[in-house]
TORVOZA-717376 format. One record per residue (C-alpha): residue number from 1; residue in three letters; x, y, z. Coordinates in steps of 0.5 Angstrom, whole numbers, plus 500, padded with zeros to 3 digits. Each point is the difference from the previous one (the first is absolute). Example, Ala and Ser with C-alpha at 12.3 -4.5 7.8 and 13.67 -1.06 7.14 Angstrom:
<rs>
 seq type east north  up
   1  ALA  525   491 516
   2  SER  502   507 498
</rs>
This chain:
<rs>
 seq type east north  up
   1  UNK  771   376 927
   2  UNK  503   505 496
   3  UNK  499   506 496
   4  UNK  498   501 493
   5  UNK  502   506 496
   6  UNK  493   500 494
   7  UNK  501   504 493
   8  UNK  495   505 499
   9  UNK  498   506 495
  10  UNK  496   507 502
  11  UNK  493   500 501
  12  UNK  495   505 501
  13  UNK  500   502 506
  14  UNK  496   507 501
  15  UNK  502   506 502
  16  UNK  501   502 507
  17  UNK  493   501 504
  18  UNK  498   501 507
  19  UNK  497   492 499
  20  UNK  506   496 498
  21  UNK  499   495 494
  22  UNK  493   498 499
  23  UNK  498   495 494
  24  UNK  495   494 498
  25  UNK  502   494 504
  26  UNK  502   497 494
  27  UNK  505   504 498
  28  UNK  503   500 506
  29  UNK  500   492 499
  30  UNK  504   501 494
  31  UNK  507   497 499
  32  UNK  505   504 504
  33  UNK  495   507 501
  34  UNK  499   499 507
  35  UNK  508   498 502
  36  UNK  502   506 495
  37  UNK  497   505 503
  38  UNK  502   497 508
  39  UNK  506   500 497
  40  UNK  500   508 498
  41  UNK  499   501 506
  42  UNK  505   496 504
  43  UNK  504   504 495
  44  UNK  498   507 501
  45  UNK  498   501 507
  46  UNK  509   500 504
  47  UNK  504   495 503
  48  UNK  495   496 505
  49  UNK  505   494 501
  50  UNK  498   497 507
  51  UNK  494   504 501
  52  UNK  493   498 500
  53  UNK  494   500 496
  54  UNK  492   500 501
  55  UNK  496   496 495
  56  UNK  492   499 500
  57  UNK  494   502 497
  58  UNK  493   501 500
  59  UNK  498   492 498
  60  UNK  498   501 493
  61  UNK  501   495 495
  62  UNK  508   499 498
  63  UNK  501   502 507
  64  UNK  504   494 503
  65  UNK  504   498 493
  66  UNK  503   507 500
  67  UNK  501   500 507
  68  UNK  504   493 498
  69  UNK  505   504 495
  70  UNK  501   506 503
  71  UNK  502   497 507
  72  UNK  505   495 495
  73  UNK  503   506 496
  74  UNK  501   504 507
  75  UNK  505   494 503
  76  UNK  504   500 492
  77  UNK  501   507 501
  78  UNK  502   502 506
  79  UNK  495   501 506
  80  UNK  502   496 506
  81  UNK  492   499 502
  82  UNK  493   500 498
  83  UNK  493   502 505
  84  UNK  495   498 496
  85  UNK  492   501 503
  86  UNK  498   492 501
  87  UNK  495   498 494
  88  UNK  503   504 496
  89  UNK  495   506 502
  90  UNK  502   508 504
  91  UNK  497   505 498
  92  UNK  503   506 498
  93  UNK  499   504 506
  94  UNK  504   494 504
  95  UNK  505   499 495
  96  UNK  502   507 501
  97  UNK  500   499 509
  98  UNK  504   494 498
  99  UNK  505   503 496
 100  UNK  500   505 506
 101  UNK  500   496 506
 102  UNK  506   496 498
 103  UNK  504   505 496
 104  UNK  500   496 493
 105  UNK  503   502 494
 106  UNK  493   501 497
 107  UNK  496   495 498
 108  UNK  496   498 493
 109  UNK  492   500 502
 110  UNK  496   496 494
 111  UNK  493   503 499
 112  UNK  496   505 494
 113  UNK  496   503 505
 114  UNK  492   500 499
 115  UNK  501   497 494
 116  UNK  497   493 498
 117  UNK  504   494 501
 118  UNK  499   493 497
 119  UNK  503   497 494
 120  UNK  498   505 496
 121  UNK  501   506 504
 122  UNK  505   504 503
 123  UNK  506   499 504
 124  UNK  505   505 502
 125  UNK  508   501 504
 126  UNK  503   506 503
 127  UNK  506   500 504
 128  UNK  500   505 507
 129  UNK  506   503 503
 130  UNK  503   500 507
 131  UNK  495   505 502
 132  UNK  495   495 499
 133  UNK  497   505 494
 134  UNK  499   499 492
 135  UNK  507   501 497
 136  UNK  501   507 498
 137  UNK  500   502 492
 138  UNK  508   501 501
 139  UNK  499   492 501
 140  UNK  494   498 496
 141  UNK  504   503 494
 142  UNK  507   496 500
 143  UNK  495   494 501
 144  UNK  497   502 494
 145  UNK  506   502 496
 146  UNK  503   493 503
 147  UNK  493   496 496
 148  UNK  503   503 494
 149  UNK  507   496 499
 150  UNK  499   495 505
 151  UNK  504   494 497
 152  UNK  500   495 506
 153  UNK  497   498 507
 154  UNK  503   496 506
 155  UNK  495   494 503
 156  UNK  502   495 505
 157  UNK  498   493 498
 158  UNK  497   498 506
 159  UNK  493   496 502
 160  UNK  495   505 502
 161  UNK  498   502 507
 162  UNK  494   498 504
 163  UNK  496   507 500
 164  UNK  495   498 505
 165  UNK  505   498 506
 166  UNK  502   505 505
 167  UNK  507   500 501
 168  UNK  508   501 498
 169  UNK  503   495 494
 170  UNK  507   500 497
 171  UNK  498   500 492
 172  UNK  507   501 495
 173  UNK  504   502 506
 174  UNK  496   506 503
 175  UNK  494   500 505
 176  UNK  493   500 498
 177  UNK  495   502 505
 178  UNK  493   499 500
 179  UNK  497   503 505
 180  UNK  492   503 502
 181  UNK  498   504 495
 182  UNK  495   504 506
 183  UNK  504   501 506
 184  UNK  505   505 499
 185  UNK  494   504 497
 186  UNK  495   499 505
 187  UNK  505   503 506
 188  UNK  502   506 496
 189  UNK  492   501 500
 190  UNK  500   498 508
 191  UNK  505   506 500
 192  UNK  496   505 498
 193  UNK  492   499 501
 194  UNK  497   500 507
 195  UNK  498   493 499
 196  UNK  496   500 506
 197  UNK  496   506 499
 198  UNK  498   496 493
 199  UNK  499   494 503
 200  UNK  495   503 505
 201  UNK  496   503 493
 202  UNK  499   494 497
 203  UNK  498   496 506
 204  UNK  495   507 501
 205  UNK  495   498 495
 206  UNK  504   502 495
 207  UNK  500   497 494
 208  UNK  505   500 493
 209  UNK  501   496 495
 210  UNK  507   500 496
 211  UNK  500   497 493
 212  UNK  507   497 498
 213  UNK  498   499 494
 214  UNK  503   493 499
 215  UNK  508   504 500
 216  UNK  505   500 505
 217  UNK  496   504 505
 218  UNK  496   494 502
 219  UNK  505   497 505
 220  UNK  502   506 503
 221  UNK  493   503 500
 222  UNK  498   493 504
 223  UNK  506   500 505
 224  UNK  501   507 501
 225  UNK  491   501 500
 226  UNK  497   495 502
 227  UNK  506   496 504
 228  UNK  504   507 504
 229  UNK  493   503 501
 230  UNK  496   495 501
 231  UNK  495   502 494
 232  UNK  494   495 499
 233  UNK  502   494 495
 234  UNK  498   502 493
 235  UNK  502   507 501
 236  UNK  505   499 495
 237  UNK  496   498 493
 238  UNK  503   497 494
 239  UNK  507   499 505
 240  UNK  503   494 495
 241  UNK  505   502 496
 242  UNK  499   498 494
 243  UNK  504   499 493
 244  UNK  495   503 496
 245  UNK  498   504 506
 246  UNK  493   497 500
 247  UNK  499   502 492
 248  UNK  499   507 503
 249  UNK  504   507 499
 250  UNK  502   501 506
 251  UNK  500   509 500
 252  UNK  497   502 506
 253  UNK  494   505 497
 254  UNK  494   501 499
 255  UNK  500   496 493
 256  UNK  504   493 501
 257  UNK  499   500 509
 258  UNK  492   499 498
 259  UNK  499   494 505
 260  UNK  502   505 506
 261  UNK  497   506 497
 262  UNK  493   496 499
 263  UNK  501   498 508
 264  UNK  502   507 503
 265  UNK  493   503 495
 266  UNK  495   494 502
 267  UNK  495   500 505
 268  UNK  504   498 508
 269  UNK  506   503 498
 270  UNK  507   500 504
 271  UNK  502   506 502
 272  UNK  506   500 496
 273  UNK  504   496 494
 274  UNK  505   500 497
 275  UNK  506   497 495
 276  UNK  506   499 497
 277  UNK  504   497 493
 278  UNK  503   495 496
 279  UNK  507   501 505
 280  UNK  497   504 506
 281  UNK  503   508 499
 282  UNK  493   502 498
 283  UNK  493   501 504
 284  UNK  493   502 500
 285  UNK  497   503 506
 286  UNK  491   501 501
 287  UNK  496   501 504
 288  UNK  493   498 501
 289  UNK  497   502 494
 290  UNK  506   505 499
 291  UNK  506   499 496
 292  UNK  506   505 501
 293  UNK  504   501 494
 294  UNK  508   500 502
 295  UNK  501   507 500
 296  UNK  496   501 506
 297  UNK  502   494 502
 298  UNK  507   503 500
 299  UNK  498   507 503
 300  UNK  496   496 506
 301  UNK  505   497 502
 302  UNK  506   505 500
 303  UNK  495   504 504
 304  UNK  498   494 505
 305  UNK  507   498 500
 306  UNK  501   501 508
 307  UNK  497   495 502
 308  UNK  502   495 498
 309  UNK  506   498 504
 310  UNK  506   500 494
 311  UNK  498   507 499
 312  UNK  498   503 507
 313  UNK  505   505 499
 314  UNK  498   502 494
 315  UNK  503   499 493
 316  UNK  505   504 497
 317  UNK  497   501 493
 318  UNK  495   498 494
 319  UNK  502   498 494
 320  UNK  495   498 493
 321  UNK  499   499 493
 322  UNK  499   505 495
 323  UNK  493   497 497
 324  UNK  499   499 508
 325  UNK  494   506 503
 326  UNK  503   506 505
 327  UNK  495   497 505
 328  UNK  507   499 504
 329  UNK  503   506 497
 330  UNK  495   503 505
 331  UNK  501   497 506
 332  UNK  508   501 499
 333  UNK  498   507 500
 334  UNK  496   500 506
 335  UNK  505   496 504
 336  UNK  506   503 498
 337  UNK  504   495 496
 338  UNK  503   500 492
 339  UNK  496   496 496
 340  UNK  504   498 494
 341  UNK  496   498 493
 342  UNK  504   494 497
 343  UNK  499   497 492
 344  UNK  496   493 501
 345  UNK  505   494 503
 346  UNK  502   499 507
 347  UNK  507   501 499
 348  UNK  499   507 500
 349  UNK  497   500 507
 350  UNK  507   495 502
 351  UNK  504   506 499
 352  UNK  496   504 504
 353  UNK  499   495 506
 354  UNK  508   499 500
 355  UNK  501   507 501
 356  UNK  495   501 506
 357  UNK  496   505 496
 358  UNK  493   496 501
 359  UNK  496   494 503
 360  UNK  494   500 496
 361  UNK  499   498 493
 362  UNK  495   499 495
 363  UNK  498   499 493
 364  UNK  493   500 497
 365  UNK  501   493 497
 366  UNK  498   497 507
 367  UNK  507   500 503
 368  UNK  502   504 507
 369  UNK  505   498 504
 370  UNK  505   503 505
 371  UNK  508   501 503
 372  UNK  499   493 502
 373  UNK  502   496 494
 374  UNK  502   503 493
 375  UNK  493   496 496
 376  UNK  493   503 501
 377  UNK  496   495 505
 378  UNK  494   497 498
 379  UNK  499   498 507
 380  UNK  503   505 504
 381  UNK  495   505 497
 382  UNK  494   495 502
 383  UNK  503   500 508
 384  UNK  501   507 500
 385  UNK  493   501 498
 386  UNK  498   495 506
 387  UNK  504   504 505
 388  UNK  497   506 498
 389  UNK  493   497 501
 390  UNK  503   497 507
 391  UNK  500   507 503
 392  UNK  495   504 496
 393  UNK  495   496 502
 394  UNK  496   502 493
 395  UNK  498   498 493
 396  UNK  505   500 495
 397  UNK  494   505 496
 398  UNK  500   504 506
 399  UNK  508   501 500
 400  UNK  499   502 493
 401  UNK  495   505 501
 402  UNK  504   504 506
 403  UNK  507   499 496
 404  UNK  496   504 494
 405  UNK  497   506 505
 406  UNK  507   501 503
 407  UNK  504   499 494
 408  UNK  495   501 493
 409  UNK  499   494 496
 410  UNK  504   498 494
 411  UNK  494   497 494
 412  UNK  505   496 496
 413  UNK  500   493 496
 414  UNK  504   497 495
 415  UNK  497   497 494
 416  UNK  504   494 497
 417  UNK  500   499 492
 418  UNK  504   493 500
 419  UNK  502   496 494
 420  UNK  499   506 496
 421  UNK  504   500 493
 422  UNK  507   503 501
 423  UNK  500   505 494
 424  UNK  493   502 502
 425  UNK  503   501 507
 426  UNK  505   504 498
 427  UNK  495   505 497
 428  UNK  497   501 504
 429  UNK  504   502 505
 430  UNK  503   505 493
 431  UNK  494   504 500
 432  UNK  500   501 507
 433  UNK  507   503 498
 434  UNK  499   504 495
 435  UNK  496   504 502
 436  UNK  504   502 507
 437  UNK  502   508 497
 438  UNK  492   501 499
 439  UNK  497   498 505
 440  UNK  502   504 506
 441  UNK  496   505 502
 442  UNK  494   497 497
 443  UNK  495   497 504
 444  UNK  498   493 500
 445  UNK  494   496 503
 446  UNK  498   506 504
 447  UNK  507   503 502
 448  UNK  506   504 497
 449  UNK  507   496 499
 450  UNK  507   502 503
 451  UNK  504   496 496
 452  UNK  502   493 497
 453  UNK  506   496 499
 454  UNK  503   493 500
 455  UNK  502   499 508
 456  UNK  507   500 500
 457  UNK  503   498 507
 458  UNK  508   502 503
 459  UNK  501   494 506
 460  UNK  502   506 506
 461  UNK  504   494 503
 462  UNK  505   498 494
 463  UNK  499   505 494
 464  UNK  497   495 495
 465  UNK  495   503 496
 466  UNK  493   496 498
 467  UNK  497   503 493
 468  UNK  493   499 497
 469  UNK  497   497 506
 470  UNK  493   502 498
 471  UNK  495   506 496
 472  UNK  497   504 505
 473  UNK  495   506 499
 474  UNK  500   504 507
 475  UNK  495   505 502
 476  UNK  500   507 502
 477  UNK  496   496 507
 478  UNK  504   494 501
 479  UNK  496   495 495
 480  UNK  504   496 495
 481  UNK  499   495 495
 482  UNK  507   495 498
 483  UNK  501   495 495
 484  UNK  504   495 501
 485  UNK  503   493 496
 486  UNK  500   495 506
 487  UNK  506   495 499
 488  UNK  498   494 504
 489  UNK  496   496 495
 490  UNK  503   495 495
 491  UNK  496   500 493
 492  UNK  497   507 497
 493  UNK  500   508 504
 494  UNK  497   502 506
 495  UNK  497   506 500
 496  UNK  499   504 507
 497  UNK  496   507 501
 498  UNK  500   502 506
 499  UNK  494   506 503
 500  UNK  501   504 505
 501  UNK  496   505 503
 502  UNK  500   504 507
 503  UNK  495   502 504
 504  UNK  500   504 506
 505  UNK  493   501 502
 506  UNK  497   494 505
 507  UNK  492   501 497
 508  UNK  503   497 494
 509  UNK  504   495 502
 510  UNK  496   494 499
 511  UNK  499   499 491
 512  UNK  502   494 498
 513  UNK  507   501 497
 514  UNK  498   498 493
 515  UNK  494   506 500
 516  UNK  505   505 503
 517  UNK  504   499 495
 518  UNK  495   499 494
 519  UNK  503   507 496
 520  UNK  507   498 501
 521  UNK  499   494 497
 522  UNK  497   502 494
 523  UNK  505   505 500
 524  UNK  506   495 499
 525  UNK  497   496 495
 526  UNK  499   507 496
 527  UNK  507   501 501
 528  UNK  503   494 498
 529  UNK  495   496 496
 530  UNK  501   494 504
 531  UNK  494   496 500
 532  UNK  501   501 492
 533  UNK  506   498 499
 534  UNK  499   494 506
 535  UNK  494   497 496
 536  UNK  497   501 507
 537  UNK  494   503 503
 538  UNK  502   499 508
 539  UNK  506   498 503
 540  UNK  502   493 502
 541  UNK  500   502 508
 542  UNK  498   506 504
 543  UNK  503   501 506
</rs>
């Protein structure tokens, strides 16, 4: 065996983003372009020689052969051993406990996310640092300065490693070990939730269903749900990964989780349900005929975080997106605690977390996670929603309806435009701009507006500033409308408004989200012209 020193050229890597490299499957298939930007990335991130990395990925199509390359690469540049998950597979929450666990040097985690996988569609890398979290902009950006004069990448020319076999193998003269994709994982959530308790609900007529969505939570729901808690069998639905994730869109919301949102609205429904995505960091959590919208689901759980035996005694702080409701604002309030307000991508909150000023973190995209890894946690959120439910002994709609008498409620949804056209997108976020001097003072959809700006963000930790995260028109009584352009699909814009409106009055907490916030919404369309411009007359997913 030897190594091979292979002549290349700069490609078109992409600016830094909080989601790493995301492209068609396709190109990454092209001649040099995954093994150039593998490279970029052994080039920028410092001297790693005789340290570890952690590879795995969500089981999408080009998963395994990518997994060969970069385990090869990895013995040619310098690393002395590879953890990678067995089949190919860790979630993105597992990746980050690995990571932790046996104090690798980072590791490179292979997904796009929610988005559709297939030979046609989207495939993804990202490479995480030793704290286990996404890198840093610090890092990101040399790697992407680095995609722009790359000229060479260093390969070992080797057979490839059986993926599917557990064990340790000696490969190009370092240690390769193929070890279980779920137990690592599984232990750290046996640490932290009262597994008995849970086991007692589920044994107690209480039935739930668990979408996998044929992505990589299924062999994590499987062993953790139905194995460790003693769930009954088909528990877990769709609970085989699969290259193409079944044909589906593995985003769990109302719009793509149709399948379970169909089971939890039926006739004879379970008393809870929920789903995770493409590479397990996401979830959703309903109720009998009931959805929370991930901004209560972060502000329930900050004010039930006591019982559940990993925050018993209480959590030091909460941290959430910008776009993200203020429902856990108020909680933060009432218990005392700093709530911080981050631009979207977990990496902001990593910081946070380092420092030890906050436990709990959530974005409204479905991402909620704690101080436990530095990744949001699909799973852990369907867990800590379980435990909740093991002590109060009460519907997940009841639960809801007590949190909004004590706290008030936060009416809010998020309204996606996806594959809309760039310029279009950019316009209309200038004509929210635009009018930034003049709208101030005046009212809106019933309400006088206190300012507007394009949120910009100064890390209290390392000093860094975050510019243009997002277009907020804030209201004199705590509503809000905000335009965004998402970053996390590969072809077109994505245009995201978000609606907030507060509520302190309990008789009028039981409207319908999209009715509550009727007038804002035409309101934002006046603003900004979106649906003009969009050529759209609905959003693509509501949530």
């Amino acid at each position: 065996m030897s190594n091979k020193t292979i002549s290349t050229q700069p490609f078109d890597g992409q600016r830094p983003g909080t989601s790493g490299l995301r492209k068609k499957v396709k190109v990454f298939q092209s001649p040099h372009y995954l093994a150039n930007f593998v490279q970029a990335v052994f080039d920028s991130i410092g001297d790693f020689s005789g340290q570890t990395l952690v590879v795995g990925g969500d089981g999408r199509f080009y998963n395994r052969e990518a997994i060969q390359i970069i385990i090869k690469m990895a013995a040619a540049n310098g690393f002395s051993k590879v953890l990678v998950g067995q089949g190919g597979i860790l979630s993105t929450p597992a990746a980050s406990c690995i990571i932790r666990k046996y104090s690798a040097y980072g590791g490179l985690i292979l997904s796009a996310s929610h988005n559709p996988a297939g030979p046609d569609e989207d495939f993804g890398i990202k490479y995480n640092i030793g704290s286990g979290g996404p890198a840093p902009e610090g890092v990101t950006e040399a790697i992407f300065q680095r995609t722009l004069d790359i000229n060479q990448y260093l390969i070992a020319e080797c057979e490839d490693i059986n993926l599917d076999e557990q064990g340790c193998f000696e490969l190009a003269g370092i240690q390769v070990e193929v070890i279980d994709a779920v137990s690592d994982y599984a232990e750290l959530m046996q640490s932290l939730f009262d597994f008995d308790a849970i086991r007692n609900l589920l044994a107690d007529d209480f039935r739930m269903v668990f979408d996998a969505m044929h992505a990589v939570t299924g062999p994590y729901g499987t062993a953790i749900i139905e194995g460790m808690l003693n769930a009954p069998a088909g528990t877990v639905i769709n609970g085989e990964p699969k290259e193409d994730f079944g044909g589906g869109h593995p985003d769990p919301n109302l719009t793509y989780a149709h399948e379970l949102v169909d089971i939890l609205y039926g006739d004879n429904a379970p008393e809870f349900g929920a789903a995770s995505d493409g590479d397990g960091d996401r979830n959703m959590i309903l109720g009998n005929h009931f959805f929370v919208t991930p901004s209560d689901s972060l502000a329930v759980m900050a004010a039930n975080a006591t019982l559940v035996p990993g925050y018993k005694d209480g959590i030091s702080g909460i941290a959430r997106s910008m776009p993200t409701s203020a429902a856990a604002d108020r909680v933060a309030e009432a218990l005392g605690l700093d709530c911080y307000e981050t631009p979207t991508g977990w990496k902001f909150f990593g910081n946070l977390m380092d420092a030890g000023r906050v436990t709990l973190c959530g974005e409204e995209s479905f991402g909620t996670g704690s101080d436990h890894v530095r990744e949001k946690d699909g799973l852990w959120a369907v867990l800590f929603w379980l435990n909740i439910l093991a002590v109060r002994k009460a519907p997940v709609a009841s639960i809801l309806a007590d949190h909004w008498k004590k706290f008030g409620r936060n009416y809010y949804s998020r309204h996606d435009y996806e594959g809309v056209d760039s310029a279009a997108a950019e316009q209309v976020l200038q004509n929210v701009r635009d009018q930034f001097d003049t709208l101030p003072g005046t009212t809106m959809a019933g309400r006088i507006i206190a300012s507007c700006d394009d949120f910009s963000y100064t890390d209290p930790i390392d000093g860094s500033v975050s510019k243009n995260q997002g277009l907020r028109i804030l209201f004199v009584d705590g509503s809000r409308i905000i335009f965004r352009l998402s970053g996390t699909g590969t072809s077109g814009a994505t245009i995201r408004l978000y609606l907030e409106s507060y509520e302190a009055d309990s008789d009028k907490h039981g409207l319908d989200a999209q009715d509550a916030l009727a007038d804002m919404i035409t309101a934002a369309n006046s603003v900004s012209q979106l649906r003009q411009l969009s050529g759209r007359d609905k959003p693509t997913v509501i949530t």
